[in-house]
C-alpha positions in Angstrom: 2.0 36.3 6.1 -0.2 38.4 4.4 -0.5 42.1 3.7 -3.4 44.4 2.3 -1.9 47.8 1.0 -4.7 50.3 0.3 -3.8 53.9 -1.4 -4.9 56.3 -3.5 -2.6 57.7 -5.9 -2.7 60.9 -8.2 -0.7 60.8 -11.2 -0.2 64.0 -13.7 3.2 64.6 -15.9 5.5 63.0 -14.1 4.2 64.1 -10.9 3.0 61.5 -8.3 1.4 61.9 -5.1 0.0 58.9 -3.1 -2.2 58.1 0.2 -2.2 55.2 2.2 -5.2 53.9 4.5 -5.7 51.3 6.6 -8.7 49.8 5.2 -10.1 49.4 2.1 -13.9 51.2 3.2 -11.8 54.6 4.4 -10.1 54.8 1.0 -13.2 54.0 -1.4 -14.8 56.9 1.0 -12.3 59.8 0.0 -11.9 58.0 -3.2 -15.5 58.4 -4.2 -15.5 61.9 -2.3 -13.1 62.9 -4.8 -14.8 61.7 -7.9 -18.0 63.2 -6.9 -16.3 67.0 -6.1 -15.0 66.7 -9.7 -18.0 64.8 -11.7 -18.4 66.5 -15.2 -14.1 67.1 -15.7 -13.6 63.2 -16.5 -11.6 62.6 -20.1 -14.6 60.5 -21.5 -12.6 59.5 -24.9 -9.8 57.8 -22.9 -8.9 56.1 -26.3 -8.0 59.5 -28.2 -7.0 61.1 -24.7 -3.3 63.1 -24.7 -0.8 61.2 -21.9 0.3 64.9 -21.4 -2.9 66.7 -20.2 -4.5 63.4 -18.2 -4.6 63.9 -14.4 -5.5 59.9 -13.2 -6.7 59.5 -10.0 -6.7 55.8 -8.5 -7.5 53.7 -6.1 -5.2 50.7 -5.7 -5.9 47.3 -3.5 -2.8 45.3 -3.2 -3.0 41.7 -1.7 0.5 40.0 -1.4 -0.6 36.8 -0.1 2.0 34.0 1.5 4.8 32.8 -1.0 4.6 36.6 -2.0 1.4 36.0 -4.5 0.1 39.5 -5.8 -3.4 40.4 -6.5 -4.1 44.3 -7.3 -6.7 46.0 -8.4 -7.0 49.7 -9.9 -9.9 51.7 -10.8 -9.3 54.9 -11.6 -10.7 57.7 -13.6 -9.1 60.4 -15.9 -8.9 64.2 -15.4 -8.0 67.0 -17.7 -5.1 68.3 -16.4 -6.1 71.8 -15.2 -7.9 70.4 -12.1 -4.7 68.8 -10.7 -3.3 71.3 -8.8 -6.9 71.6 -7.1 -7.4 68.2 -7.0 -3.9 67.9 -5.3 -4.5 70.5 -2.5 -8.5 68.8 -1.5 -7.0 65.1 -1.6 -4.8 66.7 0.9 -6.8 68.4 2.9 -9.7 65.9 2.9 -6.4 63.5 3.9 -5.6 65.0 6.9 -9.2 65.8 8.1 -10.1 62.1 7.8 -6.8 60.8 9.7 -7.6 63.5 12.5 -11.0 61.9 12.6 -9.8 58.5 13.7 -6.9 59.2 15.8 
């Protein structure tokens, strides 16, 4: 049996939030929604980058494949830390809109 897990995860301080979608295309839409509300706050130095003030938004594609074989992949981007709270309440938000949409 195999089993496609598709979220989108927000990570600042210790704090995690996550999101879970039932295809990969609805994710990578609110995904990429997200990145474009908040172009221009990225960390661009991610090599000199403080693990205290880094808000990291990603979008994870988890493939567990028969005789429980893993694939994942993560792209993600980095945030200061003073959009999280924002960030936090619009992936919610923008959440619940899109799962009204389908139901």
């Amino acid at each position: 049996m195999e089993t496609d897990i598709f979220s989108i995860e927000l990570l600042c301080q210790g704090k995690y939030e996550s999101w879970e979608f039932s295809d990969e295309g609805e994710r990578d839409a609110l995904f990429n929604k997200v990145k474009k509300r908040y172009v221009g706050k990225e960390i661009k130095d991610k090599n000199n980058a403080d693990d205290r003030h880094i808000v990291q938004l990603s979008a994870t594609s988890l493939h567990i494949k028969a005789g429980n074989d893993v694939s994942q992949t993560v792209p993600f981007e980095w945030y200061d830390y003073d959009v999280f709270g924002e960030m936090l309440s619009y992936m919610n938000s923008e959440y619940t809109k899109q799962n009204k949409s389908i139901s």
